[in-house]
TORVEXMAR-92760 format. One line per field, with one value per residue (C-alpha): residue number from 1; x, y, z. Coordinates in Angstrom, 3 decimals. Layout:
torro: [NUM_...] .
px: [X_...] .
py: [Y_...] .
pz: [Z_...] .
! end
This chain:
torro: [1_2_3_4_5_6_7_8_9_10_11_12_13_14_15_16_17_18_19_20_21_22_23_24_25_26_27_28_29_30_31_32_33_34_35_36_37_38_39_40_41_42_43_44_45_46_47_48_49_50_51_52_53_54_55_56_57_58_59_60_61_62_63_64_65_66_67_68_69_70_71_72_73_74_75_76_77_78_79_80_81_82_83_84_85_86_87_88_89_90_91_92_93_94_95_96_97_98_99_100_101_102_103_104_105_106_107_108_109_110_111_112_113_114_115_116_117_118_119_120_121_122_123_124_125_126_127_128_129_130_131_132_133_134_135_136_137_138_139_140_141_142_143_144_145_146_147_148_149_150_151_152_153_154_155_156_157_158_159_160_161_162_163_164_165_166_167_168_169_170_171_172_173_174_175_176_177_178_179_180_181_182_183_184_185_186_187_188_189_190_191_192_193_194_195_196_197_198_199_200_201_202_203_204_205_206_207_208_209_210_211_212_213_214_215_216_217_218_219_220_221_222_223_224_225_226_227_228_229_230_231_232_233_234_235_236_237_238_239_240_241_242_243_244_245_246_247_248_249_250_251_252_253_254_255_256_257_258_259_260_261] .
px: [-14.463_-15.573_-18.278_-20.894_-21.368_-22.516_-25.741_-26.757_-30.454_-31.832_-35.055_-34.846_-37.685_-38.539_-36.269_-37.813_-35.322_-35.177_-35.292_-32.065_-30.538_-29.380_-25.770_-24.163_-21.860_-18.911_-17.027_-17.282_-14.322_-13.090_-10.355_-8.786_-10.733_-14.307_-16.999_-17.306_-20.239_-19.739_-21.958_-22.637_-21.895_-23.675_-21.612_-18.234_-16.865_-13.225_-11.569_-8.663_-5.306_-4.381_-2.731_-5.551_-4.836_-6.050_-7.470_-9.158_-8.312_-8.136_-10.813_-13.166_-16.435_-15.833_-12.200_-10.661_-6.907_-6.408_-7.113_-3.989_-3.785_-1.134_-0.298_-1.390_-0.787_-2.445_-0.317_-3.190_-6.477_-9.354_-12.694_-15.183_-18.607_-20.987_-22.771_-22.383_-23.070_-26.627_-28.397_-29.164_-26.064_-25.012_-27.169_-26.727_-23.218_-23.294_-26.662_-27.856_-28.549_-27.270_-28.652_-30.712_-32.568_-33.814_-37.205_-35.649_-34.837_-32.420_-31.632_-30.309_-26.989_-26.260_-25.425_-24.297_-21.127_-17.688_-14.002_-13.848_-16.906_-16.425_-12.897_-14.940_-17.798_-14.266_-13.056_-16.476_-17.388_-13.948_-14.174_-17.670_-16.651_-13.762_-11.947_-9.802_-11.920_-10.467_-11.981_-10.285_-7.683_-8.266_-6.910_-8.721_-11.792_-11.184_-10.066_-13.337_-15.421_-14.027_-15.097_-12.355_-14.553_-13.783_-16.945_-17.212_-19.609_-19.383_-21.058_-21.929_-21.187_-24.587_-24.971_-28.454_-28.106_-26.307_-27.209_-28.642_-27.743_-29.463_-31.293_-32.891_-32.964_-35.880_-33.362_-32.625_-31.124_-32.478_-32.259_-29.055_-28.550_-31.859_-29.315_-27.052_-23.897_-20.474_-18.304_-17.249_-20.627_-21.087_-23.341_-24.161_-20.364_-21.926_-24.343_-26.324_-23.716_-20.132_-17.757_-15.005_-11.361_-8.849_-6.296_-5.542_-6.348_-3.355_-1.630_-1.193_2.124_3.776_4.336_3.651_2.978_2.578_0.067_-0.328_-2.126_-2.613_-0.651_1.330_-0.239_-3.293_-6.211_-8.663_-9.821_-10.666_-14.339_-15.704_-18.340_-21.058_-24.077_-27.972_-27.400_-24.938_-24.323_-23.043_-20.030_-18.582_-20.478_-17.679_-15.333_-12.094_-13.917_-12.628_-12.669_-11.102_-13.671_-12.352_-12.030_-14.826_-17.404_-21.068_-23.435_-26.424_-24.023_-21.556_-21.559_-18.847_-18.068_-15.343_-12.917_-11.444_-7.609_-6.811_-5.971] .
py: [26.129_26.991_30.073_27.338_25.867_28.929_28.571_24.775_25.040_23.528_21.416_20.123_17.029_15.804_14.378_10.617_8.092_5.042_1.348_-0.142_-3.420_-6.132_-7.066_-10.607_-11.485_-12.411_-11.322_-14.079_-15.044_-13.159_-13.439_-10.606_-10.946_-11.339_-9.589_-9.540_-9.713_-7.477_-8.002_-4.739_-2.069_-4.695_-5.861_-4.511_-4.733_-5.941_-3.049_-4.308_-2.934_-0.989_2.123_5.137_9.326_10.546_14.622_15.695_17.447_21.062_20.476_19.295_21.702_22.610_21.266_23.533_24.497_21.430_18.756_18.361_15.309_12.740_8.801_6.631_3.144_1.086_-1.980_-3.084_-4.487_-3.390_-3.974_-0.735_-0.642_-0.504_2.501_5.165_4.250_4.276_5.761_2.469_1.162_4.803_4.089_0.693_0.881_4.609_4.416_7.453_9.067_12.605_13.016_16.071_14.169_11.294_11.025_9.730_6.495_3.869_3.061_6.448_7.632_9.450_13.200_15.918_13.836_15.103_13.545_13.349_11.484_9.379_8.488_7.244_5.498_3.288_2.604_1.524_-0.857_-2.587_-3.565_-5.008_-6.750_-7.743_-6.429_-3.179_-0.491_3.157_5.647_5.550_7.417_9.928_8.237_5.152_6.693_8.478_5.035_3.220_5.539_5.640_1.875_1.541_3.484_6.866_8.403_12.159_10.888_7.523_5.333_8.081_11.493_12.410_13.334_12.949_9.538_7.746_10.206_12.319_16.240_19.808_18.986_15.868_15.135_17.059_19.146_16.466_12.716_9.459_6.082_4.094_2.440_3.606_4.760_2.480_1.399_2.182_-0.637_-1.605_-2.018_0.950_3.098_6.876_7.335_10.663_12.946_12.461_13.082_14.185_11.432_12.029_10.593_9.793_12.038_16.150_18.119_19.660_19.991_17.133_15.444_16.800_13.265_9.408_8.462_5.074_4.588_8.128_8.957_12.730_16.149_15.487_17.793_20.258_21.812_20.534_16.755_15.705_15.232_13.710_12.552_15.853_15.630_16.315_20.056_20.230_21.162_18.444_20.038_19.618_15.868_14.690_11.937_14.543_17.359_17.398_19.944_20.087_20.547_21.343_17.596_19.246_20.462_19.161_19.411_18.332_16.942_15.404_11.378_8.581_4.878_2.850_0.548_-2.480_-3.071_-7.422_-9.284] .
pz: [-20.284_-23.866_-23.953_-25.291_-21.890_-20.922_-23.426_-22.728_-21.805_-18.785_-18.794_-15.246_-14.534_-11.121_-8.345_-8.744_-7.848_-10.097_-8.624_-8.433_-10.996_-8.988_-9.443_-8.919_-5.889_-8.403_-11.316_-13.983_-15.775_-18.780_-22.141_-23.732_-27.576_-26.496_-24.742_-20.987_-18.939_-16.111_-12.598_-11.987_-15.545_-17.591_-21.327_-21.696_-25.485_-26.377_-28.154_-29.894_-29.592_-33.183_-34.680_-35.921_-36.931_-33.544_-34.287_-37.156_-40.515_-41.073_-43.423_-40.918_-39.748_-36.388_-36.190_-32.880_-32.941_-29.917_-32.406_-34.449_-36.184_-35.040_-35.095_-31.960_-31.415_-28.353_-27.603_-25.490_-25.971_-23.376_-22.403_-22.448_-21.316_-24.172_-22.531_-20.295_-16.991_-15.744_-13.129_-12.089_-11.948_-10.018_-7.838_-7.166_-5.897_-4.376_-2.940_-4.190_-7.497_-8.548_-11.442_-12.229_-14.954_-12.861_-13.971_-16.700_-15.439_-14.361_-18.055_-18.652_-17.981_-15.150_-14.386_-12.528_-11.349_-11.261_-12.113_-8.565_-8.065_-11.165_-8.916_-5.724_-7.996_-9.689_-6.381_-4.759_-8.122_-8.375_-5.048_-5.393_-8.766_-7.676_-11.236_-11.519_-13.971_-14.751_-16.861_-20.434_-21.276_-23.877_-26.473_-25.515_-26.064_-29.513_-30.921_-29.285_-30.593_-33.659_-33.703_-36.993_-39.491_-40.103_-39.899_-38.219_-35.058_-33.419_-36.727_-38.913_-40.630_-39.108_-35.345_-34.887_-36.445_-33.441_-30.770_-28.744_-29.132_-28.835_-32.283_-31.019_-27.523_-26.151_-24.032_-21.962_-21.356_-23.160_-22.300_-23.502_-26.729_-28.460_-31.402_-33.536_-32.414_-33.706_-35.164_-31.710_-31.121_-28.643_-27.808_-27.422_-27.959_-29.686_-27.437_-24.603_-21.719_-22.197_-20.714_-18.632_-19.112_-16.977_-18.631_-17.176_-20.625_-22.505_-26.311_-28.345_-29.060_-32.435_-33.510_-32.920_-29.611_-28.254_-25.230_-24.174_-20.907_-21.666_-20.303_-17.000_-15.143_-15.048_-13.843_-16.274_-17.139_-20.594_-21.472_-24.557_-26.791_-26.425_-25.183_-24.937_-25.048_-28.222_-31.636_-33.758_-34.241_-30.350_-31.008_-32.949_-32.013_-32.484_-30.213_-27.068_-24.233_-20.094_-17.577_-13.338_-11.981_-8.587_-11.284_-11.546_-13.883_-15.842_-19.222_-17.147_-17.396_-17.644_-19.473_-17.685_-19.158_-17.065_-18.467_-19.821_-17.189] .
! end
């Protein structure tokens, strides 16, 4: 783990649980191309399949040495939740909340969860939906959050524009989607918790890759997006960094995807 994890500062509220959101007893029907209403993680977004320069430039501030620049295509199209997933919505299916920031609220993401746990919350919620979710792979996210523009954050060359980082977020979490959205219309793709993948951490291809999933093995997971306790430059949608799959704390969050049917 990079040395700036080390120097996140802690502003821990109280240990109030928030009420939960009712979910529906069905999974409504869905078509690869539109939005999706889903019972329990609320709207999902259709991200197109497409080609985009996955990495950053040489040229770009706070570009690390594990972000080499190199061709992706996605063949498919999936949906992604517009925000990180909720206390509420934690809650709802888990029956508890983790979350050292719970006075927060239900409307802001959850915490303090691990890969592992992010595993057992996608297993518990597909069930109750009745779809099959994942985590997105890494590249999966970088295009999302990319949203087609070509901004340096997730909507805009600004960080504290579309979300929520060390320089704005009153050392702690903040409700979803009280920023802009990108151009996939999501939300807090920059800051407010980092977002696990599904994909073990590791080098980047040297050339075009089609539908990667990430290293083969590993002992790190990918997170993404920054969060509450950031600089803008690990905000960016080409920073990326591998965090233990059993480790908890108070930046660690998750979005899900659900694959076409």
């Amino acid at each position: 783990m990079r040395a700036f994890l080390s120097c996140l500062l802690l502003l821990l509220p109280g240990v109030a649980i928030p009420a939960e959101p009712q979910a529906s007893s069905s999974a409504p029907s869905s078509s690869p191309g539109s939005d999706w209403q889903s019972p329990t993680l609320g709207v999902m977004k259709w991200i197109p399949a497409g080609s985009f320069t996955m990495g950053s430039p040489s040229s770009e501030a706070g570009r690390d040495s594990d972000e080499v620049q190199h061709q992706v295509t996605l063949t498919k199209g999936f949906w992604l939740m517009e925000h990180e997933v909720t206390q509420g919505e934690w809650k709802s299916v888990m029956g508890s909340n983790p979350s050292g920031f719970s006075s927060c609220g239900p409307s802001c993401p959850v915490e303090t969860v691990s890969w592992d746990d992010a595993q057992a919350f996608v297993k518990k919620v597909s069930a109750r939906d009745g779809v099959t979710y994942r985590l997105p792979t890494e590249a999966e996210w970088e295009y999302a959050a990319r949203g087609g523009q070509s901004f340096v954050h997730a909507g805009s060359n600004e960080a504290t524009a579309v979300g929520w980082i060390f320089d704005n977020s009153g050392f702690g979490t903040q409700p979803a989607c009280e920023k802009p959205r990108n151009g996939y219309g999501l939300c807090d793709m920059t800051g407010n918790v980092w977002e696990w993948t599904g994909d073990w951490y590791g080098n980047y291809p040297s050339g075009s890759v089609t539908d990667p999933t990430g290293a083969s093995a590993g002992s790190s997971r990918v997170i993404r997006s920054g969060s509450w306790g950031i600089s803008p430059a690990y905000a960016r949608v080409a920073a990326r960094d591998g965090i233990a799959p059993s480790y908890r704390w108070f930046y660690l969050g998750l979005r899900l995807a659900r694959a076409r049917p």
